[in-house]
N, C-alpha and C positions, 0 to 999 in steps of 0.2 A: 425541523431536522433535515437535515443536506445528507444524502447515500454517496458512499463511497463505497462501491462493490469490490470486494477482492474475489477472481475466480481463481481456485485454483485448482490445476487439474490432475492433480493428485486427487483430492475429494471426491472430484464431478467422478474420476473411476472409481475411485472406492464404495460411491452409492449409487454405483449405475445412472449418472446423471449426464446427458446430453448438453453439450456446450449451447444449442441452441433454446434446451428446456430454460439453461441458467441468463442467457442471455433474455428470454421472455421475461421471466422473474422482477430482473434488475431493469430494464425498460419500466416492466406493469410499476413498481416503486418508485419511476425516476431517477436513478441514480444516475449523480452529474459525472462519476468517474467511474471506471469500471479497471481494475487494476487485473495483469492477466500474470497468472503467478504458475512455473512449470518448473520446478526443482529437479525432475529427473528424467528431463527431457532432453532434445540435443535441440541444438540451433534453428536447422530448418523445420523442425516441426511446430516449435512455439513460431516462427515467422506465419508459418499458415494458418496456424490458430489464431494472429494478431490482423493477416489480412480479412478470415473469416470471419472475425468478431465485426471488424470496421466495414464489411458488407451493410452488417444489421443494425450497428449502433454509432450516432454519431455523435456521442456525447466524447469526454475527453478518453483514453484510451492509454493505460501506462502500462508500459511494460515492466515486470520483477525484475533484478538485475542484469536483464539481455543487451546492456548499451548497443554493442553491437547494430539493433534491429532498433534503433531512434528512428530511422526513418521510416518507418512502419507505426508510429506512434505517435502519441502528444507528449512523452514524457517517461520519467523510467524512477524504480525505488529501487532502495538498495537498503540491506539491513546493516546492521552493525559490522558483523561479522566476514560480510561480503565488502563492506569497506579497506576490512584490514586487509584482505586478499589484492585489492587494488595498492596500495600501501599501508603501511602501518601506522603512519600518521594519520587518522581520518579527516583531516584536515587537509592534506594534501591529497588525501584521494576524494575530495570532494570537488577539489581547484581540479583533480586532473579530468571526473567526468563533467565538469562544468564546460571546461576545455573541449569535450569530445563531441558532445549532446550539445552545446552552443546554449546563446542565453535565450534565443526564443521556444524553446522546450521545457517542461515542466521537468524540475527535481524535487526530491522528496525521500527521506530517509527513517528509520526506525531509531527511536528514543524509548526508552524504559525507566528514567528516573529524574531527578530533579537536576541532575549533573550534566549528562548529556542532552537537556533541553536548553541548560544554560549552554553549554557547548555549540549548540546548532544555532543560537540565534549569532554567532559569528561567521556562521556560512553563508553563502551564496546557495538560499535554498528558495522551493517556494512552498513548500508544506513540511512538517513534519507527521509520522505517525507515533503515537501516546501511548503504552501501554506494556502489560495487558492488563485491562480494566475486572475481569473475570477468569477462572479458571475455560480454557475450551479442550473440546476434542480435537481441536484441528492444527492444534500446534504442541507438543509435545516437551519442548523443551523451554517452557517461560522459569523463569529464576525468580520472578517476583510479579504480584500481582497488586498492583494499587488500590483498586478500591475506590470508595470516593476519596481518595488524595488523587485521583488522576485529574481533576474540574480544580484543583488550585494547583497544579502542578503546569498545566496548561497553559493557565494563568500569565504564568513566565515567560512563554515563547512570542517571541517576535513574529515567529511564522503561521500560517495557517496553523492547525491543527486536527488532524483527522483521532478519535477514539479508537484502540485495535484491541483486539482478542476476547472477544465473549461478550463483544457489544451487541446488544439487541435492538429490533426498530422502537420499541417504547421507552428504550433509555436515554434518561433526561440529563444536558450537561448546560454550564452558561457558558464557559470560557473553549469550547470545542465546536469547530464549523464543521466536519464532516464524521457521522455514524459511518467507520470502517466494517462492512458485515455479508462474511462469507457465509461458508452452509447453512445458517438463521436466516437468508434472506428467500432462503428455499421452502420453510417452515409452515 
């Protein structure tokens, strides 16, 4: 199993958890990526949380949709939803952060079914995220949960493939390289 840590720091306040407690965590497991996720934060505070992580961690380092802050990083995610906001085409808002973030940075985006996987394997990406495999507390708004249809669903993507949403470290997949797992990896 390959970690792909999401922090995000919504959680880390909501259970009194220090950026550096989570950052130990995701080290003590190895985790090759460490995705730093701040939905209601401003700019310059996720920049300092992006330089503080990359003090302590030199594994790859993505930033949630901060393109912005690429050079603070290895690379940036973006969901669906934050696609259309860059355009409505996500297609062309993929062409436009490819554009912005260049091709030597990691991209990688959120896929939830068999359509948009097929979708993404026409972009210029380097991972997708899958999911959500389980119900979680940490995401609120999932519209569907796959199950084991997420390991043939997977299957289909040209691109890496990370598992998201209620993935645990002992969940077993064949067609998926990275276990995506926030507040579980605190556990």
């Amino acid at each position: 199993m390959r970690l792909y840590a999401l922090c995000d720091q919504d959680m880390l306040d909501e259970k009194g958890i220090s950026l550096e407690s989570f950052l130990e965590k995701a080290i003590e497991h190895k985790a090759e990526i460490i995705q730093y996720r701040a939905k209601n934060a401003d700019i310059a505070f996720i920049k300092q949380q992006l330089i503080a992580i990359r003090k302590k961690y030199d594994g790859f380092l993505i930033v949630n949709d901060a393109y912005e802050l690429i050079e603070f990083c290895d690379g940036v995610h973006v969901g669906q939803q934050d696609l259309c906001e860059i355009d409505e085409d996500i297609n062309k808002a993929v062409v436009i952060l490819r554009n912005v973030i260049g091709s030597d940075k990691i991209l990688g985006i959120s896929t939830h079914n068999k359509q948009e996987v097929l979708q993404a394997n026409a972009m210029d990406l380097n991972y997708i995220g899958l999911g959500a495999y389980r119900e979680t507390s940490t995401k609120r708004d999932i519209s569907e949960v796959l199950g084991e249809e997420l390991d043939a669903i997977a299957k289909l993507s040209k691109h890496y493939v990370g598992a998201i949403g209620g993935v645990k470290l002992n969940d077993s997949f064949n067609n998926v390289t990275y276990h995506v797992i926030g507040s579980g990896l605190l556990v």
